[in-house]
ROMARMI-534257 format. One line per field, with one value per residue (C-alpha): residue number from 1; x, y, z; residue in three letters. Coordinates in steps of 0.5 Angstrom, whole numbers. Layout:
BEGIN
palum: [NUM;...]
east: [X;...]
north: [Y;...]
up: [Z;...]
tikol: [ALA;...]
//
This chain:
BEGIN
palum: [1;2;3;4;5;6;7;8;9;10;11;12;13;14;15;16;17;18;19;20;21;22;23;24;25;26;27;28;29;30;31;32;33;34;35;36;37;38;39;40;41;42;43;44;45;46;47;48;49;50;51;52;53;54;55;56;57;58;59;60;61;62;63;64;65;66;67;68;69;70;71;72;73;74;75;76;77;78;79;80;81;82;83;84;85;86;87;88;89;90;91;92;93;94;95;96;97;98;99;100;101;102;103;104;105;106;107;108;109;110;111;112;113;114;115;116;117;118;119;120;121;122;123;124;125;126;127;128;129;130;131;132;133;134;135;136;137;138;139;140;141;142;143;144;145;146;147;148;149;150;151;152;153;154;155;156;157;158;159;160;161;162;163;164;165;166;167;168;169;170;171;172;173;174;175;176;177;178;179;180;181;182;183;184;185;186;187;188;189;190;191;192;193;194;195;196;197;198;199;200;201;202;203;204;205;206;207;208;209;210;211;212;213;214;215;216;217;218;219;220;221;222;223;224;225;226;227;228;229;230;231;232;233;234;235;236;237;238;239;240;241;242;243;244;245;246;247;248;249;250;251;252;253;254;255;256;257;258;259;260;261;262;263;264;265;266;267;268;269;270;271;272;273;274;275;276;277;278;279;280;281;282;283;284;285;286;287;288;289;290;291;292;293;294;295;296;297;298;299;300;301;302;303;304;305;306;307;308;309;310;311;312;313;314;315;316;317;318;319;320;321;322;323;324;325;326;327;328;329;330;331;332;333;334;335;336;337;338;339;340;341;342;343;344;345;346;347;348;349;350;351;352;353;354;355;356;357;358;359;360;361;362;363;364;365;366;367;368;369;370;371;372;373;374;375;376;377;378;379;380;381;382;383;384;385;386;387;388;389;390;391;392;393;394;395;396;397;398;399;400;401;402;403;404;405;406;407;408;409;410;411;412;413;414;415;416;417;418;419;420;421;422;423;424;425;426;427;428;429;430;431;432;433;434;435;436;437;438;439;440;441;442;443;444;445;446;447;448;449;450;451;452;453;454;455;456;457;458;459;460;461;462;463;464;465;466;467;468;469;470;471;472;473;474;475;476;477;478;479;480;481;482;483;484;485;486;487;488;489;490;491;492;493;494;495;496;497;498;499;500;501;502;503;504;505;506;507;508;509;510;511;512;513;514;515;516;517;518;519;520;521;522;523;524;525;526;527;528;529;530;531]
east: [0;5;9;2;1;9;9;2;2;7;4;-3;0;3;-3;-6;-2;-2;-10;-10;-4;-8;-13;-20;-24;-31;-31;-36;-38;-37;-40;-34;-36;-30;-27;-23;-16;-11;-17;-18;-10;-11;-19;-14;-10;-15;-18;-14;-13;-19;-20;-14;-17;-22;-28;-31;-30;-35;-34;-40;-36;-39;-38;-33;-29;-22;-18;-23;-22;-28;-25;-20;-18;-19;-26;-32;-35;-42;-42;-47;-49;-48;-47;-41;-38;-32;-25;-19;-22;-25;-20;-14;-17;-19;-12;-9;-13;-12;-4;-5;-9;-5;1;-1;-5;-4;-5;-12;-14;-12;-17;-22;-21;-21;-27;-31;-28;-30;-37;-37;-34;-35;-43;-41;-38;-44;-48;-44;-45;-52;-53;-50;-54;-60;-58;-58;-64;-69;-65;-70;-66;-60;-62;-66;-59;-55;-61;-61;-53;-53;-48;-45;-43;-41;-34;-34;-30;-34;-31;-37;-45;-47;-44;-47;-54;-53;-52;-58;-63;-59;-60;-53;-47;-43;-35;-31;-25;-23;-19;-24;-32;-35;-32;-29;-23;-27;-26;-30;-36;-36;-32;-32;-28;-25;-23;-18;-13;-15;-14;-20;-20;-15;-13;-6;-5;-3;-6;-2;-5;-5;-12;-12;-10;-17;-21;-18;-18;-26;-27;-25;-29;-35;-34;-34;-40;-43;-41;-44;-51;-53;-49;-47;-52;-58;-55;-55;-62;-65;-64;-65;-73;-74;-70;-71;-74;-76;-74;-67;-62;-57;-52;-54;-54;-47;-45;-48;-41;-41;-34;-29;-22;-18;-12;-8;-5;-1;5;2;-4;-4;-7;-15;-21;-23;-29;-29;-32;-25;-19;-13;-9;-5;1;-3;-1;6;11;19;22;23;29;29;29;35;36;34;38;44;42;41;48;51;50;55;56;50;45;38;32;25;20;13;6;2;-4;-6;0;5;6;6;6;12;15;14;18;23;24;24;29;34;34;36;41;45;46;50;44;41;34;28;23;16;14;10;11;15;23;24;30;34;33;40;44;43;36;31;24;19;12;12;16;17;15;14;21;24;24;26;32;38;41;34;36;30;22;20;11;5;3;-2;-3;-1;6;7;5;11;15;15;15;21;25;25;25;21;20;12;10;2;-3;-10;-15;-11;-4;-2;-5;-1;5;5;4;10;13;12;15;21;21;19;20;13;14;6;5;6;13;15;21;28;31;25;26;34;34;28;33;39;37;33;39;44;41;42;35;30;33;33;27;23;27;24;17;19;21;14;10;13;14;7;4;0;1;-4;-7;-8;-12;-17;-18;-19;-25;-28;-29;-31;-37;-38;-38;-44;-48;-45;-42;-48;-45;-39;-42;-45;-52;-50;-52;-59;-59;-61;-55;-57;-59;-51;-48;-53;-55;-62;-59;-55;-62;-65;-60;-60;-67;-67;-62;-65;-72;-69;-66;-72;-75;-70;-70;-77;-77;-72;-76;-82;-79;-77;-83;-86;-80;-82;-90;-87;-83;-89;-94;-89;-89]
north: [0;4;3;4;12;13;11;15;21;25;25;27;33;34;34;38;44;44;44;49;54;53;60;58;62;62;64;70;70;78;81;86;91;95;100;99;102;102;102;95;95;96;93;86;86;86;80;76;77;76;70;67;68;63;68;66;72;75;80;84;86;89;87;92;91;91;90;85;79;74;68;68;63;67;70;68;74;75;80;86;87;94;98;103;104;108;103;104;107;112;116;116;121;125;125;127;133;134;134;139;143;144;144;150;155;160;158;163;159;153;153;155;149;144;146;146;140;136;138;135;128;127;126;121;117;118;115;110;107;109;104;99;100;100;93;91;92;91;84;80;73;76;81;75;71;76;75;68;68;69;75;77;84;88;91;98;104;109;114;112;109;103;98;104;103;96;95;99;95;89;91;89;92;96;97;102;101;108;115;118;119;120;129;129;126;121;125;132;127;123;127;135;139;147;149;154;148;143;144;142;137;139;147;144;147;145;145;151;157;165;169;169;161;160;165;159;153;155;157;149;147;150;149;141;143;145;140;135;137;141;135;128;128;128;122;118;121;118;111;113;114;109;103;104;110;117;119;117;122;119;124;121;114;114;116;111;105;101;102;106;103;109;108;113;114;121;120;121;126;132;131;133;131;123;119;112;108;111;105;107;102;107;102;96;94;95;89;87;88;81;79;82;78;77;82;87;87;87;93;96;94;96;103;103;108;112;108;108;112;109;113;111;117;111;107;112;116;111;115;123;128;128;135;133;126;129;134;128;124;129;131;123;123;128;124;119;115;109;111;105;108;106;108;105;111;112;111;119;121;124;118;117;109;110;109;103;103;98;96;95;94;91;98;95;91;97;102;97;96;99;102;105;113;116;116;120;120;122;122;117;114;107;109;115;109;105;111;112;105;104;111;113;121;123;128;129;131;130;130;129;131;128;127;135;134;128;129;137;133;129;136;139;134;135;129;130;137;138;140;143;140;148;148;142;143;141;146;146;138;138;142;138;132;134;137;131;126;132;135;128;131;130;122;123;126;120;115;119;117;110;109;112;109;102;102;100;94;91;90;96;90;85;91;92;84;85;90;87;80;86;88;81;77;83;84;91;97;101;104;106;110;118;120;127;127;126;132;138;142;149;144;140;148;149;155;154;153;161;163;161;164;170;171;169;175;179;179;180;186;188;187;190;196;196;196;200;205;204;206;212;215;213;217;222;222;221;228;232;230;232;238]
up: [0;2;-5;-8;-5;-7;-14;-16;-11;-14;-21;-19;-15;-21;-26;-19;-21;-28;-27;-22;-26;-33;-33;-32;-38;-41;-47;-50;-57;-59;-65;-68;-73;-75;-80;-85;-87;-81;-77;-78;-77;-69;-68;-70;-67;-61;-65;-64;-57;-56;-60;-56;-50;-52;-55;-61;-66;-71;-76;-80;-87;-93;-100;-101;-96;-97;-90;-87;-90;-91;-89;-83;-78;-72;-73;-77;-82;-84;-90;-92;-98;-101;-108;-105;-99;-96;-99;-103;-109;-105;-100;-105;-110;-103;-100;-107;-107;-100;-102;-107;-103;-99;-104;-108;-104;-98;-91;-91;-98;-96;-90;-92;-99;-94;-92;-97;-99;-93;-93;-100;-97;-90;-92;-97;-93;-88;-93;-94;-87;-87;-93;-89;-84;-87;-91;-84;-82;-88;-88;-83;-86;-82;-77;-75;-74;-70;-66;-65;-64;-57;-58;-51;-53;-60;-60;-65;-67;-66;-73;-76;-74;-76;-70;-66;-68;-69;-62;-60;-64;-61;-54;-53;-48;-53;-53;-58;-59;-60;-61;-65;-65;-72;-73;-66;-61;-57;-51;-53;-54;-48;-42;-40;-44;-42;-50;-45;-46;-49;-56;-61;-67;-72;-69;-69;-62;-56;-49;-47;-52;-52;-53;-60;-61;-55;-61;-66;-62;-61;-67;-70;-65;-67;-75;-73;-68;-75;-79;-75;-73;-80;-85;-82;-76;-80;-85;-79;-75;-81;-79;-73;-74;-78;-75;-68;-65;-67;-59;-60;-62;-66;-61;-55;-58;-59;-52;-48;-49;-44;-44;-49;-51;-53;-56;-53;-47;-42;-45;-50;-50;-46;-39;-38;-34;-36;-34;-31;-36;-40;-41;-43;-48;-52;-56;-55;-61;-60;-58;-59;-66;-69;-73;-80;-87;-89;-95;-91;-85;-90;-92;-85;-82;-89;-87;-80;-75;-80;-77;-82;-83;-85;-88;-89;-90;-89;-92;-98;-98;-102;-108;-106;-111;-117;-115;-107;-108;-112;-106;-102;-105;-106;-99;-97;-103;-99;-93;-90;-87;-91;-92;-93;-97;-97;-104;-110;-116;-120;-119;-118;-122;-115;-111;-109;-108;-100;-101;-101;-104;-102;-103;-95;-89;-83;-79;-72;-73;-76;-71;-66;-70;-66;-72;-74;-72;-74;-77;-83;-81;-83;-75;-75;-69;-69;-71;-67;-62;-64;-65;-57;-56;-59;-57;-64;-65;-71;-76;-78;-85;-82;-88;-85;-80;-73;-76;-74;-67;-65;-69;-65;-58;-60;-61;-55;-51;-55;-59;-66;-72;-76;-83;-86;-93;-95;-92;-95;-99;-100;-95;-89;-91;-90;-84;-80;-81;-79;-73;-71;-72;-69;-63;-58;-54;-59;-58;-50;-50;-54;-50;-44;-46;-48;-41;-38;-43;-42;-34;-33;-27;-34;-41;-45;-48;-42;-39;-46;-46;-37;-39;-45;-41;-35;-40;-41;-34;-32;-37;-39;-34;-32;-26;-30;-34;-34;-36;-36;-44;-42;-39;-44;-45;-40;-34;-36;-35;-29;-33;-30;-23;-25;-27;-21;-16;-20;-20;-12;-11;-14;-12;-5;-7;-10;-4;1;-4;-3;5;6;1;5;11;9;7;15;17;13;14;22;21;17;23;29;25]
tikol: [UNK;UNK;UNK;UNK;UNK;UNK;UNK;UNK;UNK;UNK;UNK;UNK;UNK;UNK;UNK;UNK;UNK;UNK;UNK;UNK;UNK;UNK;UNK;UNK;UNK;UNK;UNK;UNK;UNK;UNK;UNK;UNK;UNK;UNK;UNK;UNK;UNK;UNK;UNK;UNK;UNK;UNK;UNK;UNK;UNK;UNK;UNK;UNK;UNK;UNK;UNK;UNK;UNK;UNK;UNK;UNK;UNK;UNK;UNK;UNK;UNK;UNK;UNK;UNK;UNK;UNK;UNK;UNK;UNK;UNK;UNK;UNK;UNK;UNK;UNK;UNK;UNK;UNK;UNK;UNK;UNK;UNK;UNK;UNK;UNK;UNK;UNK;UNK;UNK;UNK;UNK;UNK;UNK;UNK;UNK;UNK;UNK;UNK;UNK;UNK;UNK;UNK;UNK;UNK;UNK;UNK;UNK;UNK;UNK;UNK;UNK;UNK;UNK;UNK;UNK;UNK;UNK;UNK;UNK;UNK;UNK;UNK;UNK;UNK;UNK;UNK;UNK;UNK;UNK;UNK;UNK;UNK;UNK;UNK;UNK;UNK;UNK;UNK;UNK;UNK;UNK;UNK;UNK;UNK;UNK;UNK;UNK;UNK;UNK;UNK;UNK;UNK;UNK;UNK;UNK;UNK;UNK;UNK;UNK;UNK;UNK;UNK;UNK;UNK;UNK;UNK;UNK;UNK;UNK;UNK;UNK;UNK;UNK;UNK;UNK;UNK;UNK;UNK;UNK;UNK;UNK;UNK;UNK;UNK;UNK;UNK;UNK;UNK;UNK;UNK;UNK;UNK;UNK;UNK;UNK;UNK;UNK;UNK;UNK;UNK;UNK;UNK;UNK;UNK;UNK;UNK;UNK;UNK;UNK;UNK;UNK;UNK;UNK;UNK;UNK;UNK;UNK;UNK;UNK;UNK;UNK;UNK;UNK;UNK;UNK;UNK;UNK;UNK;UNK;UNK;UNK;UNK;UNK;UNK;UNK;UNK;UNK;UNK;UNK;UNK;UNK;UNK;UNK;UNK;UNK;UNK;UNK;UNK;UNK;UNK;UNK;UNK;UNK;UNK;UNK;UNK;UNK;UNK;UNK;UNK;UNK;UNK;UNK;UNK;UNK;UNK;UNK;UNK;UNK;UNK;UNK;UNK;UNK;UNK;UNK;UNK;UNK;UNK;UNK;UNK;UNK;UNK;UNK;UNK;UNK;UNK;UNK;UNK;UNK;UNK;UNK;UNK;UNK;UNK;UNK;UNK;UNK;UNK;UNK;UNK;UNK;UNK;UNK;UNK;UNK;UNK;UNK;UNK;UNK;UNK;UNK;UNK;UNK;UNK;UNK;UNK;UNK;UNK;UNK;UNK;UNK;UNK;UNK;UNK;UNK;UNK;UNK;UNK;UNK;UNK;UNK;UNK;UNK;UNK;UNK;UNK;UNK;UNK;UNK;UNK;UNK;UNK;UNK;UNK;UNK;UNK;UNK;UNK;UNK;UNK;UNK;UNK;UNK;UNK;UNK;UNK;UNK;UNK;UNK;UNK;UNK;UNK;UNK;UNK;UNK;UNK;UNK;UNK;UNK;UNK;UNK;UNK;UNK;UNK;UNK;UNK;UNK;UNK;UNK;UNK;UNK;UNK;UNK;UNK;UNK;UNK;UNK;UNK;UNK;UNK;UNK;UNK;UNK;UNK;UNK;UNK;UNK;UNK;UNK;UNK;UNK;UNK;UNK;UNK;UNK;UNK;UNK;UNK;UNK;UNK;UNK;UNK;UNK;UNK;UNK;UNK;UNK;UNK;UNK;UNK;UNK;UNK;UNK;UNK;UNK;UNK;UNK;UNK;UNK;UNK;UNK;UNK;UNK;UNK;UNK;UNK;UNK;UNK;UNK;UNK;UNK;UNK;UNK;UNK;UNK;UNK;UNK;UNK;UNK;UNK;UNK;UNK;UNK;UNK;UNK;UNK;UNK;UNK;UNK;UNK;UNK;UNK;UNK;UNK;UNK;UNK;UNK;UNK;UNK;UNK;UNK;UNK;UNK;UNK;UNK;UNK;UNK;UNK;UNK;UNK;UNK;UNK;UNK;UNK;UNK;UNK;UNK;UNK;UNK;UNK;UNK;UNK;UNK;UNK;UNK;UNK;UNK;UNK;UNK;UNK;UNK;UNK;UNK;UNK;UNK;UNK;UNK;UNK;UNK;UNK;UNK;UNK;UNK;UNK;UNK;UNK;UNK;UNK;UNK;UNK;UNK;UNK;UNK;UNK;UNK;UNK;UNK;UNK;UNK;UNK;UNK]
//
C-alpha cells in the first residue's frame, strides 16, 4: 500500500498543479463591426487576443470590404451586401486632392478649400455606413440571425455609426474601440472638455494657448459642431427614425458605450478630465522587434555608424505627388544614412544609391532595430505609438485630420519636428532631419517617453482584453457610465441653476430695495406730522 501511494501521488499532484495553474476561461461570443484601413489594422489585433483568450470571434464586413477579409482562422465573417462603400478607391482621390490643396494655395486658402472639400466628402462617406445599415436592417433573414447568435457584447469603432446602431437594435452591451468619434476625439464627446486648454479636433494646438490660439481652437470646435449637426448627424438620425426610434437622438446613441478602449495614452496625450468608463490601452498594439529577412538586415547593417531612416506616410499615401517625391528623394541622397522608403510610384530621378524603396515593411521590427535613427511619418497613431514604444524621434509630415495633433504632441515633448505640406521643401526638409538625428534631445527625450509608456504594472493589451471580459461577465458596465448626456445642454451647465439663483437674488434686493424704501416714507409722514 505504502509502495502504491509513493508511485501514484507524485503524478496526481502534479497533474493537480497544472490544472490548478491553466486559466479557467469561459469563452464569450463577440460580434465586431470594425472600420476598414489602419483601423482594421488596431481593431485585429484585439481579435486576435481575444480569440486566443477562448472567444468566439464574429466580424460584420461588407461586399466591398478590402482589409477585413471573409475567411479567416480566428474569426467568423458575416458579410452585408452593398452597392458603394468608403475603400481604397474612395479615399485615394480624396488624400490627392488634400495633397494638392494644401501644396498649392496660401494657409488662409487653403483652410478654407479644406473645408469646403470636407463638406463634400464627410456626408459621402455617412451615406455609406448608412446604407450598410439599412442593409441590415431591411435583411430580416439576417438580422434574425445575429439575433439567434446569442452575442454577448458588440466591439465598434465609433469613427462611423453602423455598430452604434446596431448594438442598440441588438439591446446588447457596446465597447468602442476608440480615438475618434465620427467628427471628434473621443473625449469631446464623452468627457467635460474646457477648450481653454484642451485643443479642438484639427486646430494643430497644444494644451497651453494664447487669446488668440483659445479664439482659434473655439472657432475649430465650433465648425466641426456644425459640420456634425447640419451635414452628417442628420444621415445617421434618418436611420435612427426609422429603424429604431424616432425619440432616439443619434448624439445620445453614441454615447451611452459600456465601455470605450481608447487607443492613447498620457504619455502621449495631454492631461485632461477623463470618465470612469474610459480605459487606456495606447500602444496596445506595439510588441518586440522581431528579427529582419535577410535581405533586409543586409542592407540595414551596410549602413554602419550612420544607422537607417525608414519613411512611411501611410496606407493611402504610397506615392505623394512627383514634385514632392523629388524634394524628398534629393534630400535623403545628401545623407549619409541609408534611407527604407516605403513607396510605390515611380522611381524619382533624384533617388540616391542609400535609399531603398519597397512596397511594404516591417515597420514595428524596423523601429526596434537598434540601427534604426529616425521616423519620417505622417502622424497617425499606430505609428507615432510605435515610435515612442521603440525610442525613436520622429520628423512629421501630417497630411489629414488627426495627423498634425499627434505629431504636435510629440513636438511638444521634444521628440519630433513637424513640416506642413506647404512648407515642405528640399530646404525645410534637409533642416528638420539633420537636426532630429544631431540635436541628442530629441533621442533623449523620446527615449524618456519610452521608458514612461513601458513602465506600467499591466501590458495595455491585457488590461483591454480585462475589461471587454469585465463587460461581458456582468452583462455591461452601467455603474460606470454617466448619464449627463440626458441632460439638456443648459441644465448639464446648471444655466438654469444660475438663473435661478440670480432671480432669487435679485427679487431679494428688490424686496430689500422696497422695504428700505417703505421705510423711508413712514419716517418722512412720522416728520410732517410732528411738524
Amino acid at each position: 500500500m505504502a509502495n502504491f501511494i509513493q508511485n501514484i501521488l507524485p503524478p496526481l499532484l502534479l497533474v493537480s498543479v497544472l490544472f490548478l495553474s491553466v486559466p479557467v476561461c469561459h469563452g464569450g461570443k463577440i460580434l465586431v463591426v470594425p472600420v476598414e484601413g489602419s483601423h482594421w489594422v488596431n481593431m485585429d489585433i484585439l481579435i486576435r487576443a481575444l480569440h486566443s483568450q477562448g472567444h468566439s470571434i464574429t466580424v460584420l464586413r461588407t461586399t466591398k470590404s478590402w482589409y477585413v477579409k471573409e475567411e479567416s482562422s480566428y474569426y467568423n465573417s458575416l458579410t452585408v451586401t452593398v452597392s458603394e462603400a468608403i475603400d481604397e478607391e474612395f479615399l485615394k482621390p480624396i488624400f490627392k486632392k488634400l495633397i494638392d490643396i494644401e501644396r498649392g494655395k496660401s494657409s488662409a486658402m487653403a483652410f478654407i478649400s479644406l473645408q469646403l472639400e470636407l463638406l463634400d466628402v464627410m456626408p459621402k462617406a455617412v451615406e455609406h455606413q448608412c446604407e450598410i445599415a439599412e442593409a441590415m436592417f431591411e435583411d430580416q433573414a439576417f438580422m434574425r440571425r445575429l439575433n439567434e447568435s446569442q452575442f454577448d457584447l458588440i466591439l465598434t469603432d465609433p469613427a462611423w455609426g453602423a455598430g452604434i446602431m446596431l448594438a442598440y437594435h441588438l439591446r446588447l452591451p457596446l465597447v468602442y474601440n476608440v480615438r475618434w468619434v465620427v467628427m471628434f476625439e473621443g473625449h469631446l464627446t464623452l468627457a467635460p472638455s474646457p477648450l481653454s486648454y484642451i485643443p479642438a479636433t484639427g486646430s494643430g494646438l497644444t494644451d497651453t494657448m494664447t487669446f488668440s490660439q483659445r479664439v482659434k481652437s473655439m472657432i475649430f470646435h465650433l465648425l466641426s459642431n456644425v459640420q456634425f449637426q447640419l451635414v452628417m448627424k442628420p444621415l445617421y438620425q434618418a436611420v435612427c427614425d426609422k429603424y429604431l426610434s424616432p425619440k432616439i437622438d443619434f448624439y445620445d446613441l453614441l454615447q451611452t458605450a459600456d465601455l470605450w478602449l481608447m487607443r492613447v495614452d498620457f504619455v502621449f496625450e495631454f492631461p485632461r478630465p477623463t470618465m470612469p468608463n474610459v480605459v487606456y490601452m495606447g500602444g496596445f498594439q506595439c510588441k518586440p522587434a522581431k528579427p529582419l529577412p535577410q535581405d533586409l538586415e543586409d542592407f540595414v547593417q551596410s549602413s554602419g555608424e550612420h544607422g537607417v531612416i525608414i519613411m512611411s506616410l501611410g496606407t493611402f499615401v504610397t506615392e505623394p505627388p512627383r514634385e514632392m517625391t523629388e524634394e524628398i528623394a534629393g534630400v535623403f541622397a545628401e545623407l549619409p544614412q541609408k534611407v527604407i522608403w516605403r513607396y510605390k510610384g515611380d522611381r524619382p530621378s533624384a533617388l540616391g544609391n542609400n535609399t531603398l524603396l519597397v512596397d511594404w515593411m516591417p515597420q514595428n521590427d524596423l523601429l526596434g532595430h537598434p540601427k534604426t535613427k529616425l521616423f519620417v511619418a505622417h502622424g497617425g497613431t499606430n505609428g507615432v505609438q510605435e515610435a515612442i514604444y521603440h525610442g525613436v524621434p520622429v520628423v512629421g509630415i501630417p497630411i489629414f485630420f488627426d495627423q498634425h495633433d499627434n505629431l504636435l504632441r510629440l513636438q511638444k515633448r521634444g521628440a519630433a519636428q513637424v513640416i506642413t505640406l506647404a512648407m515642405l521643401n528640399k530646404d525645410s526638409f534637409l533642416q528638420a532631419l539633420q537636426e532630429v538625428l544631431h540635436v541628442p534631445s530629441y533621442r533623449e527625450n523620446m527615449q524618456r517617453l519610452s521608458r514612461l509608456h513601458r513602465d506600467q504594472p499591466m501590458e495595455p493589451l491585457d488590461r483591454a482584453l480585462f475589461w471587454i471580459e469585465f463587460v461581458m461577465r456582468h452583462k455591461g458596465a452601467a455603474h460606470l457610465r454617466t448619464e449627463s448626456y440626458k441632460m439638456p445642454w443648459y441644465s448639464y451647465h446648471s444655466l438654469d441653476v444660475m438663473m435661478f439663483l440670480l432671480a432669487v437674488l435679485l427679487l431679494m434686493l428688490f424686496m430689500i430695495l422696497a422695504f428700505i424704501r417703505c421705510s423711508l416714507r413712514l419716517c418722512g409722514k412720522s416728520k410732517s406730522k410732528k411738524d
